[in-house]
GUKOL-956507 format. One line per 2 residues: number of its first residue (from 1); for each residue x, z, y of N, C-alpha, C. Coordinates in nm, 2 decimals, decimal comma. Layout:
BEGIN
NUM> X:Z:Y:X:Z:Y:X:Z:Y | ...
***
This chain:
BEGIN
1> 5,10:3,94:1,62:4,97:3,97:1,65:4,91:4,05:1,54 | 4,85:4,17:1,58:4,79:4,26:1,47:4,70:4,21:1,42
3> 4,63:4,24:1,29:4,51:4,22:1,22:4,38:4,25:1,34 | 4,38:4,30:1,37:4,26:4,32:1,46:4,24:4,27:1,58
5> 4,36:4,18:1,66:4,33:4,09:1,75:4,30:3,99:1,72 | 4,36:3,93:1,58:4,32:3,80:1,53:4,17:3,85:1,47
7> 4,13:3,92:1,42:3,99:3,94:1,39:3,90:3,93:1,52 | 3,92:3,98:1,65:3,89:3,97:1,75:3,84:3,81:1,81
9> 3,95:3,77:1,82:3,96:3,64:1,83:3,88:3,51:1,75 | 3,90:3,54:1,61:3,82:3,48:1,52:3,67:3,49:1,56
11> 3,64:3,63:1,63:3,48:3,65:1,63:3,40:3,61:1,75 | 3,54:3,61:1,83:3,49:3,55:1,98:3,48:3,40:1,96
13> 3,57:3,31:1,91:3,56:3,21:1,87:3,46:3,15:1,81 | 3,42:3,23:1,73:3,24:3,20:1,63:3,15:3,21:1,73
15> 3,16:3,31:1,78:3,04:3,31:1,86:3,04:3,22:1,98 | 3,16:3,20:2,05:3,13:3,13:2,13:3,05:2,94:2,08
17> 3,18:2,92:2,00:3,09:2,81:1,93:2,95:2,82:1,87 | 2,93:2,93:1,86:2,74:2,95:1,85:2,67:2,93:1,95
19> 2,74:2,98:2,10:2,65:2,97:2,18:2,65:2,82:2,23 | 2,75:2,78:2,24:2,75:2,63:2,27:2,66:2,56:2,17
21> 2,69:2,53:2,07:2,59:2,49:1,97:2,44:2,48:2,01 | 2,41:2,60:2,03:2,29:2,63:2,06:2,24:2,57:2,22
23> 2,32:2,59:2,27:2,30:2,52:2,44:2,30:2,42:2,40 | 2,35:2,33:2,34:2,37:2,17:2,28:2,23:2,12:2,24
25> 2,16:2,19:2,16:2,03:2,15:2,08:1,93:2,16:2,18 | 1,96:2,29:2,25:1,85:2,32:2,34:1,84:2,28:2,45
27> 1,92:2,22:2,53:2,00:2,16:2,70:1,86:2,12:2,73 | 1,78:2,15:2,82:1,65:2,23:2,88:1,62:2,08:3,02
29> 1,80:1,98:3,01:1,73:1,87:3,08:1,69:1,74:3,01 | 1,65:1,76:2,85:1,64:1,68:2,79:1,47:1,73:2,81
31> 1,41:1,58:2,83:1,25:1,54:2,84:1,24:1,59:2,62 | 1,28:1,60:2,59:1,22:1,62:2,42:1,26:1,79:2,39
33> 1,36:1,84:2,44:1,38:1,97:2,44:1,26:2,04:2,53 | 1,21:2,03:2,59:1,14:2,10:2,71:0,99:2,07:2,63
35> 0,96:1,98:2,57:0,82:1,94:2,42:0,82:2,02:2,32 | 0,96:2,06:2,31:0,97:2,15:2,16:0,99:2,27:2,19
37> 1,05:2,40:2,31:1,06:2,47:2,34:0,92:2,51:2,40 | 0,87:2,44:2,44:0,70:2,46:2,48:0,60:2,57:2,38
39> 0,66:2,43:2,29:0,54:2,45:2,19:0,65:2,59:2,08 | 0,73:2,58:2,08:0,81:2,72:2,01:0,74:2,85:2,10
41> 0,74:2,82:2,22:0,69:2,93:2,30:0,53:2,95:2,25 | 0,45:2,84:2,28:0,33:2,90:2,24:0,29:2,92:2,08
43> 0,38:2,93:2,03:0,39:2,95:1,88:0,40:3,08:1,87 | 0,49:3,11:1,96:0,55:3,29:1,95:0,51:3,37:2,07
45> 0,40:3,42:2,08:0,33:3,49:2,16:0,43:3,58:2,19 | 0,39:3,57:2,34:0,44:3,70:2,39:0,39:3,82:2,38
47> 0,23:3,84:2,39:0,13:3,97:2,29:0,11:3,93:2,18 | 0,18:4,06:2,07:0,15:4,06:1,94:0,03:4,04:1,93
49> -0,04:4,11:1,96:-0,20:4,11:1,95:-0,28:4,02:1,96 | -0,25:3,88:2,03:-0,28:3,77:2,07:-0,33:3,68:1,97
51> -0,46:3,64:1,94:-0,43:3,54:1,80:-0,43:3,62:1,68 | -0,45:3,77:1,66:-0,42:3,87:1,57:-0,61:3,94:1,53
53> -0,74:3,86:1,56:-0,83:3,93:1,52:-0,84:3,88:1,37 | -0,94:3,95:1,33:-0,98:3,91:1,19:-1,16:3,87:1,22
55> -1,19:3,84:1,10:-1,33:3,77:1,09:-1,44:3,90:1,13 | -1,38:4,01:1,13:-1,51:4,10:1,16:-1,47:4,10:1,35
57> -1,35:4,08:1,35:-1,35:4,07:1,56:-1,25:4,22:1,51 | -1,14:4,30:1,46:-1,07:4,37:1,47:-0,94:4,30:1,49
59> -0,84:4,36:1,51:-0,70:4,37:1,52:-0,64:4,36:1,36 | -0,59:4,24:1,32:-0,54:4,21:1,19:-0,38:4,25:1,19
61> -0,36:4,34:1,14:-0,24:4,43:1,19:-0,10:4,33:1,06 | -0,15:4,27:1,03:-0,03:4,20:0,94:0,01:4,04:1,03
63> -0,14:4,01:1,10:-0,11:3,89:1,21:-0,01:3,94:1,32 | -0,03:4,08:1,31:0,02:4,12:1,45:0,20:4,14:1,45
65> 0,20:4,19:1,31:0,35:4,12:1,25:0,44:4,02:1,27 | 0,34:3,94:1,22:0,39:3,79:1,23:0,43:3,77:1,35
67> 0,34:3,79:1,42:0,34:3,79:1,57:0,50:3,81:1,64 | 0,48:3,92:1,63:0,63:3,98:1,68:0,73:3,94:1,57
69> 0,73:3,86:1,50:0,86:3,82:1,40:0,82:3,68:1,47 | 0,75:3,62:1,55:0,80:3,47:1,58:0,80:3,50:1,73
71> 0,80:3,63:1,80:0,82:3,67:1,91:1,02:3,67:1,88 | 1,05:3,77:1,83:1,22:3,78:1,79:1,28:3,63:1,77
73> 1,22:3,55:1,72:1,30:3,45:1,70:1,30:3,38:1,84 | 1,21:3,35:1,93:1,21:3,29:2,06:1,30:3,38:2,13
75> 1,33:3,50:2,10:1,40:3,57:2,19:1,49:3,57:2,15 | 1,55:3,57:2,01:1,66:3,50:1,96:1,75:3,38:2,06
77> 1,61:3,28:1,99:1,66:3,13:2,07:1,73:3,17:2,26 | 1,62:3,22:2,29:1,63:3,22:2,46:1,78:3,31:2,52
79> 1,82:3,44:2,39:1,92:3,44:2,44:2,06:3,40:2,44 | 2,02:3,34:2,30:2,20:3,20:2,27:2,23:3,10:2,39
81> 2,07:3,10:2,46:2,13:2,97:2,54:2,12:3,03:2,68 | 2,09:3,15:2,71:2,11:3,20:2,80:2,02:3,18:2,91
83> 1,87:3,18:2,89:1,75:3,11:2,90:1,63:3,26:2,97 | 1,63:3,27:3,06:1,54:3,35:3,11:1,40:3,34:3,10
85> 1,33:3,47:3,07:1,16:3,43:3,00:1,08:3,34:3,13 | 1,15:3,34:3,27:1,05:3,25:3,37:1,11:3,16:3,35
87> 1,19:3,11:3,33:1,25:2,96:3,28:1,19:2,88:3,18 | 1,14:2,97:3,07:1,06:2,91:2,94:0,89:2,88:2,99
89> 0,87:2,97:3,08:0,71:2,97:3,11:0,72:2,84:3,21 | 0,81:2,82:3,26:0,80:2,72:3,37:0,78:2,60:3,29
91> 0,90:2,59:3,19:0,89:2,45:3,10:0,76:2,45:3,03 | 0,62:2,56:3,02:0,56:2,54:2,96:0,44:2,50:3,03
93> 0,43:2,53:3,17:0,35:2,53:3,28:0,37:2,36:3,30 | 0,47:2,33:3,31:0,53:2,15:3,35:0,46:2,08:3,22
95> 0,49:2,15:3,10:0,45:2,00:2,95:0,30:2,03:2,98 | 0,21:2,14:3,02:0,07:2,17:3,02:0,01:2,08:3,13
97> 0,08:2,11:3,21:0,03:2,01:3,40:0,06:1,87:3,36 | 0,17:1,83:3,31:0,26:1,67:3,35:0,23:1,63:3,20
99> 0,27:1,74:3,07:0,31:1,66:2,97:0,45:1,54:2,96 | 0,52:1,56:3,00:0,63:1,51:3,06:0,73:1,48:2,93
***
């Protein structure tokens, strides 16, 4: 086997164990997963701008940053586990309505 299939191999193997991993923590039919993915969601806005004024009522362009760096990480998360954005709003529509 050449160097480069076993590198191949090694990296499919990582990642696949990543993605499982991550489907593991996050398995979307656990009643405490679907509490914590909620609130990750409304943590990480989907508009930067959202949550982003400052005290005079403008656009605080360093919140708006943030913003979109805790946007990347839910989109991170959503795509290890293979998690579509109406999938996440649903679970957030259900903990808002049921609290479940």
């Amino acid at each position: 086997m050449g160097i480069f299939k076993q590198a191949k191999n090694k990296l499919s193997s990582y990642l696949f164990r990543k993605r499982s991993a991550f489907r593991i923590v996050f398995d979307d039919k656990k009643q405490e997963v679907k509490c914590v993915l909620s609130e990750i969601r409304r943590f990480c806005p989907s508009d930067p701008a959202r949550n982003a004024l400052n005290k005079k009522g403008e656009i605080d362009e360093k919140q708006v940053l943030i913003n979109i760096g805790r946007r990347q990480v839910l989109s991170f998360i959503m795509a290890q586990i293979n998690m579509p954005d109406e999938r996440i709003e649903e679970i957030v529509r259900e903990e808002m309505q049921y609290g479940k």
